[in-house]
VOROGU-678842 format. One record per atom (N, C-alpha, C, CB): residue in three letters; y, x, z. Coordinates in pm, whole numbers, plus 50000, padded with zeros to 5 digits. Glycine has a CB too. Example, Ala and Ser with C-alpha at 12.3 -4.5 7.8 and 13.67 -1.06 7.14 Angstrom:
2
Ala494315131950780 Ala495505123050780 Ala496705132050780 Ala495535113150905 Ser497755128550708 Ser498945136750714 Ser500035129050787 Ser499405140850572 
// end
This chain:
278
Unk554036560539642 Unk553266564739761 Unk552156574439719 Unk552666552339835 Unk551946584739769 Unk551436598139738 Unk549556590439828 Unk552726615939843 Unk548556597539730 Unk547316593239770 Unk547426598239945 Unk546006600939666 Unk547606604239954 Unk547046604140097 Unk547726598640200 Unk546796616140142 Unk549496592540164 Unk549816586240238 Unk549196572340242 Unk550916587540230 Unk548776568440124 Unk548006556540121 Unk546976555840224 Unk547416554939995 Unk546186569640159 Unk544906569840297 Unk545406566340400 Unk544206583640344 Unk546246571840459 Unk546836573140581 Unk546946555440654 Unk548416581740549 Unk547766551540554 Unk548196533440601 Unk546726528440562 Unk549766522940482 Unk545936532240513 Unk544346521040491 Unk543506530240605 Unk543266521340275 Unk543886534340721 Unk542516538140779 Unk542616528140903 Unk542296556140822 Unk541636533140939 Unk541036519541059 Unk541756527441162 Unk538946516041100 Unk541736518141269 Unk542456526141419 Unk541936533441495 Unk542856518941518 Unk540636534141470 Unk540196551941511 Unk540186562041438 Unk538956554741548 Unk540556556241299 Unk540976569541187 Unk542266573441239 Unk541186565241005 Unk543186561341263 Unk544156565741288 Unk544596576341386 Unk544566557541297 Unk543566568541494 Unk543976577141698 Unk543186593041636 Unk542456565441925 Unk541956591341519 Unk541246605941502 Unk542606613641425 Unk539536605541386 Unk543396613141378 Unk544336619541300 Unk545326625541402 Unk544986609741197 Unk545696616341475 Unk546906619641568 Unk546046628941649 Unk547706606141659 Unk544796626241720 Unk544256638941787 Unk544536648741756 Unk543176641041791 Unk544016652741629 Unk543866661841531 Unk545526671241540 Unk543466652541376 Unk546346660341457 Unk547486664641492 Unk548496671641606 Unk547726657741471 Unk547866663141699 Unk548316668541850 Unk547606679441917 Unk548186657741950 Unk546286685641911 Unk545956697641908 Unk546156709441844 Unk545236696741905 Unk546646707841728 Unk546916713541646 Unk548476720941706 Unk546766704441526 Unk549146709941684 Unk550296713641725 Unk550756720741885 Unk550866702241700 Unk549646715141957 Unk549706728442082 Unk548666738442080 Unk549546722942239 Unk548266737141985 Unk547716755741961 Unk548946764841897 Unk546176757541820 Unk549736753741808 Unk550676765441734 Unk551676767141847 Unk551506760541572 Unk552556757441923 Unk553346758941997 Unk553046764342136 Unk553846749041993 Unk551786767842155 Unk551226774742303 Unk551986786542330 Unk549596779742303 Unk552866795742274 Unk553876805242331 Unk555036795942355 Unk554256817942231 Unk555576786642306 Unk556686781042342 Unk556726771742462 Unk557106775242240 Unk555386767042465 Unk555216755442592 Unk554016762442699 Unk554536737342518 Unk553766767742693 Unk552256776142817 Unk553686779442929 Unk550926799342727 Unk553306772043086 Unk554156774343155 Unk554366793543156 Unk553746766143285 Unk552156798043162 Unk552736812243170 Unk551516818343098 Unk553106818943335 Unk551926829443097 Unk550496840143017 Unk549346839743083 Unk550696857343011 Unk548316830942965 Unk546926831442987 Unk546396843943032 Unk546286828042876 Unk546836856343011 Unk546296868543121 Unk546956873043206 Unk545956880043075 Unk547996864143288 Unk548376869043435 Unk547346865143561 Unk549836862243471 Unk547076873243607 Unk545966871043690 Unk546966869843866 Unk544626886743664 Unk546286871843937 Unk546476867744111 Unk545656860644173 Unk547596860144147 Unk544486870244213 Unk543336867144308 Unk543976854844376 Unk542906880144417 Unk545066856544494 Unk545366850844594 Unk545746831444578 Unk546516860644639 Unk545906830744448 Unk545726818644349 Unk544326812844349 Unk546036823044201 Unk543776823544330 Unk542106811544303 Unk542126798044324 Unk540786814044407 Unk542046794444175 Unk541646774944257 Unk542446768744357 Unk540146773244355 Unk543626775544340 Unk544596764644429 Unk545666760044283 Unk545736774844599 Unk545986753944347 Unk547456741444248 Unk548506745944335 Unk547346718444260 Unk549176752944299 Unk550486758344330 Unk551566750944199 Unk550366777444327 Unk553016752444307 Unk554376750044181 Unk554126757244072 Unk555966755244222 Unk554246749643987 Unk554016754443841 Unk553266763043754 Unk554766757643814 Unk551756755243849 Unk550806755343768 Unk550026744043777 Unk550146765743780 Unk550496730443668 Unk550416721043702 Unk548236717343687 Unk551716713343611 Unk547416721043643 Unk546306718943669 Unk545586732043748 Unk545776714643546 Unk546226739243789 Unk545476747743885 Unk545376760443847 Unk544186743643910 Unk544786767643908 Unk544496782143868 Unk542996785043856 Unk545116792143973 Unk541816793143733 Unk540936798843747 Unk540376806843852 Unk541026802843675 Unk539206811443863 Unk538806823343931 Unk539286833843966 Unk538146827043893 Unk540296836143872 Unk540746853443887 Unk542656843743910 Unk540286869643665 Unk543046832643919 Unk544186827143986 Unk544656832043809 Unk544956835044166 Unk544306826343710 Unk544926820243561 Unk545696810643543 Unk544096815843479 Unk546406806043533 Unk546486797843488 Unk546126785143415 Unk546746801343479 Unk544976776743435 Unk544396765943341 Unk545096762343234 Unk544146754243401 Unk546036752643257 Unk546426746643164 Unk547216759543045 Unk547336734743232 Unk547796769543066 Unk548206780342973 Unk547236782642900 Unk548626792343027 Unk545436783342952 Unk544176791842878 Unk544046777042855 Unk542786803542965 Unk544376768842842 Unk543716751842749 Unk544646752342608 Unk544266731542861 Unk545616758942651 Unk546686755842541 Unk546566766942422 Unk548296756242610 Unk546276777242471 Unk545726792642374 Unk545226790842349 Unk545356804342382 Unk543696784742448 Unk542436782142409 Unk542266774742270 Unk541866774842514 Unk542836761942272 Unk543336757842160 Unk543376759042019 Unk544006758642177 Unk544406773142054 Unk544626778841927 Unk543656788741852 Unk545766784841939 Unk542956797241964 Unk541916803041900 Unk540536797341906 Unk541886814841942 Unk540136786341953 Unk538786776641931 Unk539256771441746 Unk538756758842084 Unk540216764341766 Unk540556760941646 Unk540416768841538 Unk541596757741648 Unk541106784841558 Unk541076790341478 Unk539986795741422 Unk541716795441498 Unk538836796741554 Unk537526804541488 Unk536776792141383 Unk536216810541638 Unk536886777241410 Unk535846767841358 Unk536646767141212 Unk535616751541455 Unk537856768541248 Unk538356763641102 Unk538146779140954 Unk540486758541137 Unk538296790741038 Unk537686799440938 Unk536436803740904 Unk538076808140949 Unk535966800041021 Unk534546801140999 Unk533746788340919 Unk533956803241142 Unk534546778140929 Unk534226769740797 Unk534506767640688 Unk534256761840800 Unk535856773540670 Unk536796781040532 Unk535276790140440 Unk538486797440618 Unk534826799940532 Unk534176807640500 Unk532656804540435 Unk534286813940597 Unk532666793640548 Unk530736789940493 Unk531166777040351 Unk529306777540693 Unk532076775440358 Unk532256766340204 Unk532486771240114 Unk533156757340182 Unk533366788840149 Unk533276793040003 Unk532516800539979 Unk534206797739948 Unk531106804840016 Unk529726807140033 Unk529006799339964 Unk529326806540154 Unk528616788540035 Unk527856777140016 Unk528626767439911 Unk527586770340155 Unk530036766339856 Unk530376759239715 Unk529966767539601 Unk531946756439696 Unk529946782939595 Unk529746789239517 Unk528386791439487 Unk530346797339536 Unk527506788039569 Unk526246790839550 Unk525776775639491 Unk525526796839691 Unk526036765539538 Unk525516751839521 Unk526046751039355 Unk526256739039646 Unk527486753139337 Unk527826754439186 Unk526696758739081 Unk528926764939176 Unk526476772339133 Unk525666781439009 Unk524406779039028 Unk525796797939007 Unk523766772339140 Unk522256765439144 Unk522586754939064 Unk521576760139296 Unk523656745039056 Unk522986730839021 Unk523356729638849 Unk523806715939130 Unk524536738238828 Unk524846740938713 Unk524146746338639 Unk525646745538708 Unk523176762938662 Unk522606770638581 Unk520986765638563 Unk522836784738633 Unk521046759438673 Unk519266755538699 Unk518386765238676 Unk518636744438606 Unk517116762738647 Unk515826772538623 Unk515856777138744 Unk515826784638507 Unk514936790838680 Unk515106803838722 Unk516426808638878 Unk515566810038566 Unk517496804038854 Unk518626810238884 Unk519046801339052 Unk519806808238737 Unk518766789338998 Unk518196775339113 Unk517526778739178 Unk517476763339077 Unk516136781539140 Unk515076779839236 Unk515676796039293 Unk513186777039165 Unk515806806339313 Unk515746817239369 Unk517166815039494 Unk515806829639243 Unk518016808539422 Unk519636803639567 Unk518956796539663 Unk521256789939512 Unk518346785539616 Unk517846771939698 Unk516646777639790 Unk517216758039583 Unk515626788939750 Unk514626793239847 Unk515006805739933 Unk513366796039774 Unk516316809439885 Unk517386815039974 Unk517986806140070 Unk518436820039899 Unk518436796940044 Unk519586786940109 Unk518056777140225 Unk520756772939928 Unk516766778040194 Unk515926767140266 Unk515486786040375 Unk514186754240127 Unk515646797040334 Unk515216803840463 Unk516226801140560 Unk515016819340452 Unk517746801740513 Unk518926798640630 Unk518376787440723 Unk520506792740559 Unk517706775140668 Unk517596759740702 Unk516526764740775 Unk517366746640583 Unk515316772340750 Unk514676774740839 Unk514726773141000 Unk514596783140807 Unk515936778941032 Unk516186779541140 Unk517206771741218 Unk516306789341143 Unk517266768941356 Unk518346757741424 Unk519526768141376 Unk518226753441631 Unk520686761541343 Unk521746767041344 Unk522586774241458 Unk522266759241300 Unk522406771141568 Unk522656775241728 Unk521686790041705 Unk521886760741876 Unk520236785541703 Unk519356801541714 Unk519656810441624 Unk517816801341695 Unk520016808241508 Unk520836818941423 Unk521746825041425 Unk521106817241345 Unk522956816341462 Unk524456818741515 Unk523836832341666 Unk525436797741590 Unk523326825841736 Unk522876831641849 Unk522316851541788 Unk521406818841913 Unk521136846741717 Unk520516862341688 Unk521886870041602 Unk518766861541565 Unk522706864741498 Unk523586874541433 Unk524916880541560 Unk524316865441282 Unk525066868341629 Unk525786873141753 Unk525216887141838 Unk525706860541852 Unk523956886241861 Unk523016895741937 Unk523036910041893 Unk521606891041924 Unk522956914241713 Unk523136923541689 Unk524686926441637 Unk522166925641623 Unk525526917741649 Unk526586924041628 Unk527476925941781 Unk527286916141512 Unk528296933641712 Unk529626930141844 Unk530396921141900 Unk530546934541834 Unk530936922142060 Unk531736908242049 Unk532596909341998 Unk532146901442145 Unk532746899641897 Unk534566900341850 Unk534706886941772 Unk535126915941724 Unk536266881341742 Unk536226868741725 Unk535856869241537 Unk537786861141790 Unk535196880841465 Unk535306885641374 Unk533866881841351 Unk535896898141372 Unk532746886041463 Unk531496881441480 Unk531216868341499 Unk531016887141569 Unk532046861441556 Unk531766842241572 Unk532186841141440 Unk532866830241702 Unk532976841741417 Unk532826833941302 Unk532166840641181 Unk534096829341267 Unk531616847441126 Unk530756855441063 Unk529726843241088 Unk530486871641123 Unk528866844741239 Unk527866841241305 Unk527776824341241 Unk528116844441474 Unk528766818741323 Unk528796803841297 Unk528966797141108 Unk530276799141398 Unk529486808840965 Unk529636805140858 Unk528366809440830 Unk530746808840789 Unk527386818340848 Unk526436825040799 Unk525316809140872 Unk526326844740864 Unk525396805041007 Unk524456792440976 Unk524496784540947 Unk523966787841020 Unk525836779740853 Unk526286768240815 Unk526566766640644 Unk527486766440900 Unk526606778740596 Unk526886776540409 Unk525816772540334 Unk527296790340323 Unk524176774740400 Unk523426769940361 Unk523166750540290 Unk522906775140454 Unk523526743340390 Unk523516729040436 Unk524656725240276 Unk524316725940645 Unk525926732340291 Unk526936728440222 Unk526436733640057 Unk528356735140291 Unk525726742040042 Unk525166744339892 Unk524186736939871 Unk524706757339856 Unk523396735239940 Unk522266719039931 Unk523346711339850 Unk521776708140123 Unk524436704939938 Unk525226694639937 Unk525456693339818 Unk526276695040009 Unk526346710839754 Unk527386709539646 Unk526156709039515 Unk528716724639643 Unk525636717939511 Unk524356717539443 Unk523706701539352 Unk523356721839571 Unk523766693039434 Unk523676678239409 Unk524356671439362 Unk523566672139482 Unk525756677839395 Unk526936672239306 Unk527176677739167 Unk528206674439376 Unk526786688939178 Unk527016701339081 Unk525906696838938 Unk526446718939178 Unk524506690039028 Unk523156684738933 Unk523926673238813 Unk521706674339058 Unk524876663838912 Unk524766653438826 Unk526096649938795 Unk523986642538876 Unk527086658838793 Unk528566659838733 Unk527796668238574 Unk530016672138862 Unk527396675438597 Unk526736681938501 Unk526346676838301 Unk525536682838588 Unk525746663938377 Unk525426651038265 Unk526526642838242 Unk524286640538312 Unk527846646538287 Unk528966635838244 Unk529166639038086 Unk530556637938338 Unk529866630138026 Unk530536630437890 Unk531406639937874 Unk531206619237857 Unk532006641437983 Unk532996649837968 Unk532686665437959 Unk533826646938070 Unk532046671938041 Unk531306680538037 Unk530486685537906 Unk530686677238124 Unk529726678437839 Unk529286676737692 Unk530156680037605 Unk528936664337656 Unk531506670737621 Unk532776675237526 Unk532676687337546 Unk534266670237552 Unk533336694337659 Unk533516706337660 Unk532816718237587 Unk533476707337761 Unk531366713337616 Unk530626725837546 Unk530836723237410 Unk528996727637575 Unk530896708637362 Unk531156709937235 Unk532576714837196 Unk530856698037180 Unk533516721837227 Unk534916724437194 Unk534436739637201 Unk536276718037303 Unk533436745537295 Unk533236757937270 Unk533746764737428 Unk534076762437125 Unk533786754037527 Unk534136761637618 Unk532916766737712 Unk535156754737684 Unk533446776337820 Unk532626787837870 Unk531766783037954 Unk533306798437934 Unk530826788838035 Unk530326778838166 Unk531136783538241 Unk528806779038234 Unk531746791838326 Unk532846793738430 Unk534066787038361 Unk533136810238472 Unk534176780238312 Unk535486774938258 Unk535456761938319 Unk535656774538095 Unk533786759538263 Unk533046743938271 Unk533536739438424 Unk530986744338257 Unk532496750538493 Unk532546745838624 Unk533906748238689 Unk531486752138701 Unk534596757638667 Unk536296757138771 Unk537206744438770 Unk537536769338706 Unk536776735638592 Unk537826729538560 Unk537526713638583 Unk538216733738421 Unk535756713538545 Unk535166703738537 Unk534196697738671 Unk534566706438425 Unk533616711338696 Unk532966704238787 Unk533226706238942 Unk531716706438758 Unk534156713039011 Unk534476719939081 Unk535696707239127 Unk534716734839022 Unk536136706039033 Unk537486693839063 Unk537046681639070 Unk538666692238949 Unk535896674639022 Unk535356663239078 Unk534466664639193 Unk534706656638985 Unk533856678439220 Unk533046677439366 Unk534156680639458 Unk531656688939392 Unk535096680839430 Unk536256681039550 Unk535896672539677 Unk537716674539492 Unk536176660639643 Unk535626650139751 Unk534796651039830 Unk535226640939715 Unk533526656439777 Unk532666655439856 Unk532586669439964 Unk531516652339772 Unk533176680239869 Unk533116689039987 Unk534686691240086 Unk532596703839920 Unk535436680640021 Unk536686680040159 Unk535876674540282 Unk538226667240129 Unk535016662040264 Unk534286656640385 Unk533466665040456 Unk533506646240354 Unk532816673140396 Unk531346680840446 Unk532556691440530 Unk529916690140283 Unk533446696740497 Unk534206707840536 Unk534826702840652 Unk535156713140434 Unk535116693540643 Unk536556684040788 Unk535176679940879 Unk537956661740709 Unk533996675040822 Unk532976667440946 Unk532186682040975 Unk531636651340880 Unk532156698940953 Unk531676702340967 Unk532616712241048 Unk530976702040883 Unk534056708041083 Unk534716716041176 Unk534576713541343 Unk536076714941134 Unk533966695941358 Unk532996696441455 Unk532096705041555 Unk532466692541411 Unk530896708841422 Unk529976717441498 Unk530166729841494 Unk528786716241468 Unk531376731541401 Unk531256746241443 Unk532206754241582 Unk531676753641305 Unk532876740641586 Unk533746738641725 Unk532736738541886 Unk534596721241705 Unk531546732941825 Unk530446730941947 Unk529496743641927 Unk529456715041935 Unk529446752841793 Unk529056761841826 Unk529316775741879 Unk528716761141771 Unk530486777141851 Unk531536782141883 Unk531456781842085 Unk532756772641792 Unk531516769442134 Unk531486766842243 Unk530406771842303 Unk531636755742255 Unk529216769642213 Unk528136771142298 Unk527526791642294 Unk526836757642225 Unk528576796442205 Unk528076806342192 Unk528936813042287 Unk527916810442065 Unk529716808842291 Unk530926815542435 Unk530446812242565 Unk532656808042442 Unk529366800042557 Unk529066791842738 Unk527836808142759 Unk527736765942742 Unk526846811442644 Unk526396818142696 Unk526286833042694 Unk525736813442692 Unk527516833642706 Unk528036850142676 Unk528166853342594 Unk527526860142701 Unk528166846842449 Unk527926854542304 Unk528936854642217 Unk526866849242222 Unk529806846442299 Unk531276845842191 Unk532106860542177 Unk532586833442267 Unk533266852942175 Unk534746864542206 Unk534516870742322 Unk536376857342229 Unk535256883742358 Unk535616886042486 Unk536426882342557 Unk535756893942501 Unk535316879242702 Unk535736870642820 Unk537396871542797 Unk535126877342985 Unk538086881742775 Unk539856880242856 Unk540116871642747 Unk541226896642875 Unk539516871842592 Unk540486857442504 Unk539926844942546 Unk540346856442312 Unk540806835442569 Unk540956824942576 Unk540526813942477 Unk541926825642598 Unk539396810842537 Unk538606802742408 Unk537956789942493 Unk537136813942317 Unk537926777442468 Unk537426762042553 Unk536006768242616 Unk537036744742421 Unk534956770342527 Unk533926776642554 Unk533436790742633 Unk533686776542460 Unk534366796542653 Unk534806810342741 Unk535386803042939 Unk536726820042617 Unk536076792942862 Unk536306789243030 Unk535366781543071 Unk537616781443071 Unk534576775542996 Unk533406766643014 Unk532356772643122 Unk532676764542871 Unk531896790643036 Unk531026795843090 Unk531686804843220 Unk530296802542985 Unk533086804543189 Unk533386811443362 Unk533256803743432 Unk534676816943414 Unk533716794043419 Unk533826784943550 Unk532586777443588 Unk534926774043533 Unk530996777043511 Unk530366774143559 Unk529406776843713 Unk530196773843477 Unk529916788343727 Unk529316797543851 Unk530326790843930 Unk529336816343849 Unk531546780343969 Unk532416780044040 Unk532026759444063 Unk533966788243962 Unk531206754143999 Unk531126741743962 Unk531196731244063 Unk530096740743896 Unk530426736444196 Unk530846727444343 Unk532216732044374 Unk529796730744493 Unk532696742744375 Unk534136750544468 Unk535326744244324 Unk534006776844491 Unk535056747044240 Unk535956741444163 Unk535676734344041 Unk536716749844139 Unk534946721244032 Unk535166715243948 Unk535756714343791 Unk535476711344006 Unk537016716343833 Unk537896712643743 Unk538226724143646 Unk539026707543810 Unk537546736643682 Unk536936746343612 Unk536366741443458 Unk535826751543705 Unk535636738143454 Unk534506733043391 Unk535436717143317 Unk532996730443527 Unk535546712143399 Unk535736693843340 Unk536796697343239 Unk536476679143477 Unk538166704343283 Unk539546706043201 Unk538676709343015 Unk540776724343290 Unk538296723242996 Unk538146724742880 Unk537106716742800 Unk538016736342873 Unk535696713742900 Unk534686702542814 Unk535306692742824 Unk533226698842857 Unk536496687542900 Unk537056671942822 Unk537756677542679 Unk538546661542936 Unk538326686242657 Unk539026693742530 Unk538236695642435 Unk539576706642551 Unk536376702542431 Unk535846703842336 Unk535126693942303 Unk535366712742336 Unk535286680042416 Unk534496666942361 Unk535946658842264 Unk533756654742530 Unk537216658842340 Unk538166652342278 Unk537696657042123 Unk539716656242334 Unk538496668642088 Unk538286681141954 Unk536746672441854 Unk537596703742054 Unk535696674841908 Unk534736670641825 Unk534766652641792 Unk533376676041897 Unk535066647941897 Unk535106637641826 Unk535856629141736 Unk534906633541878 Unk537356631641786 Unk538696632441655 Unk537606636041534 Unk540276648741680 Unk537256647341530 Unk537516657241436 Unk535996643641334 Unk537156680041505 Unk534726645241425 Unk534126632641341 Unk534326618541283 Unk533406630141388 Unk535496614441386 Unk535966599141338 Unk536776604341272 Unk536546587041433 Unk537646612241205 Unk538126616441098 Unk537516619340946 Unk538536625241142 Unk536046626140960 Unk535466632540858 Unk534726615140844 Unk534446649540893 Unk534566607740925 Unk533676591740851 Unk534916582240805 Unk532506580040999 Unk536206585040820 Unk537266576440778 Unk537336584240618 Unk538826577040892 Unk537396598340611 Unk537376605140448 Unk536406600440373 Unk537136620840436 Unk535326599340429 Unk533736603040368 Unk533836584440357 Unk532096613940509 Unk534066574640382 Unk534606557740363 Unk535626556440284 Unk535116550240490 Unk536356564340267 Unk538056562540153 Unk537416572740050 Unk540156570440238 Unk536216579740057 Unk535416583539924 Unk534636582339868 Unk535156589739902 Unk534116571739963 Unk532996561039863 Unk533076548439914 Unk531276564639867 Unk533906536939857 Unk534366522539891 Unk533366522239933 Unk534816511339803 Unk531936520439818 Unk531086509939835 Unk529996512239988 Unk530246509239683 Unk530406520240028 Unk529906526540174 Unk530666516940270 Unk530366544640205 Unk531896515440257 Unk532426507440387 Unk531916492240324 Unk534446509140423 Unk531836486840229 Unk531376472640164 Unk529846474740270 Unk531136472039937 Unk529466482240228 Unk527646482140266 Unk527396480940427 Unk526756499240211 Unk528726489840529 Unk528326483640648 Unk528726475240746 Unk528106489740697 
// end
């Protein structure tokens, strides 16, 4: 039995229902051309907010299709949090590495780099790099990794301090090996763990920032189909149509919370003595 199928049979039953979420969104973001009754940009005023044959949750403002822009939506919400957190880890692993590894000098100048990022709410940052750039789904996620690699080099940084003092590590230098050798082989492969968790519990917020930067105009452009894009259209529609609004925030509450009872079932199967303790 392969480690992670193990994981798999030892998680608790909201690890479990968080996995299958996971899984099942996933899988209708990829399959949203094969199953979307119709194209998220066919429009027909004369639709507005009615439920017509086969469009089984209704039509938008401009007579969209809902459930087609839930199912795209999907795929590109997903897609912006998950690269845009691809991105701020390999930012923020690379920086936390060569702070906690090189120390001095080389430390203190990343880390009073990495505490101006912290300076600020992560939302108001995401927000100002959004402001001077363009919309594009190229800018969210830029926006959303640029306020988030900070937090994760703190993280790795700490791991990076005290993998550092292993035995093993010591050997190494005594055999004559390099420091980029040190860290790719040595220390990089035992902070694994910790930054699979920080990376999976941090596809969360960037899913809610993402959202929130689309509720207030700052995301993608309006015609892509993003949870947070229908959020902020349909709020001007919220007495006349409801279900505007409810369809995709039940999607970006489902999404975040899978996605956290997932990252505390990893972050518990990576340190026993954490589930002993509560």
């Amino acid at each position: 039995m392969t480690k992670f199928a193990e994981f798999l049979r030892n998680m608790t039953m909201a690890g479990k229902f968080a996995f299958l979420g996971i899984v099942i969104v996933i899988l209708l973001g990829i399959l949203a051309p094969a199953i979307a009754p119709h194209s998220p940009h066919d429009q027909d005023i004369t639709r507005k907010f009615k439920k017509v044959d086969g469009y089984p949750l209704g039509c938008d403002e401009l007579g969209r299709c809902v459930l087609s822009r839930l199912l795209y939506g999907a795929r590109l919400s997903l897609t912006i949090a998950l690269f845009a957190r691809l991105l701020a880890i390999l930012v923020g692993v690379a920086v936390g590495l060569t702070a906690g590894y090189f120390g001095g000098a080389i430390d203190w100048t990343l880390m009073r780099l990495a505490d101006i990022f912290l300076a600020f709410p992560s939302l108001l940052l995401a927000i100002a790099i959004s402001m001077v750039m363009d919309s594009s789904v190229q800018t969210v996620i830029f926006a959303i990794a640029a306020s988030g690699w900070a937090e994760i080099a703190k993280i790795t940084r700490a791991s990076a301090m005290e993998l550092k003092t292993k035995e093993y590590v010591t050997v190494a230098k005594t055999f004559g090996a390099g420091d980029f050798r040190i860290i790719m082989t040595h220390i990089l492969p035992n902070a694994m763990p910790v930054i699979t968790v920080v990376f999976t519990m941090g596809i969360a917020s960037a899913v809610l920032t993402e959202a929130s930067l689309s509720y207030l105009g700052m995301g993608v452009p309006p015609e892509l189909p993003t949870w947070g894009g229908m959020v902020n259209a349909g709020k001007d529609y919220l007495i006349a149509y409801p279900a505007a609004v409810f369809y995709p925030g039940l999607a970006i509450a489902f999404l975040v919370i899978v996605f956290n009872l997932f990252g505390d079932e990893l972050r518990d199967a990576m340190d026993p003595a954490r589930r002993v303790n509560l």
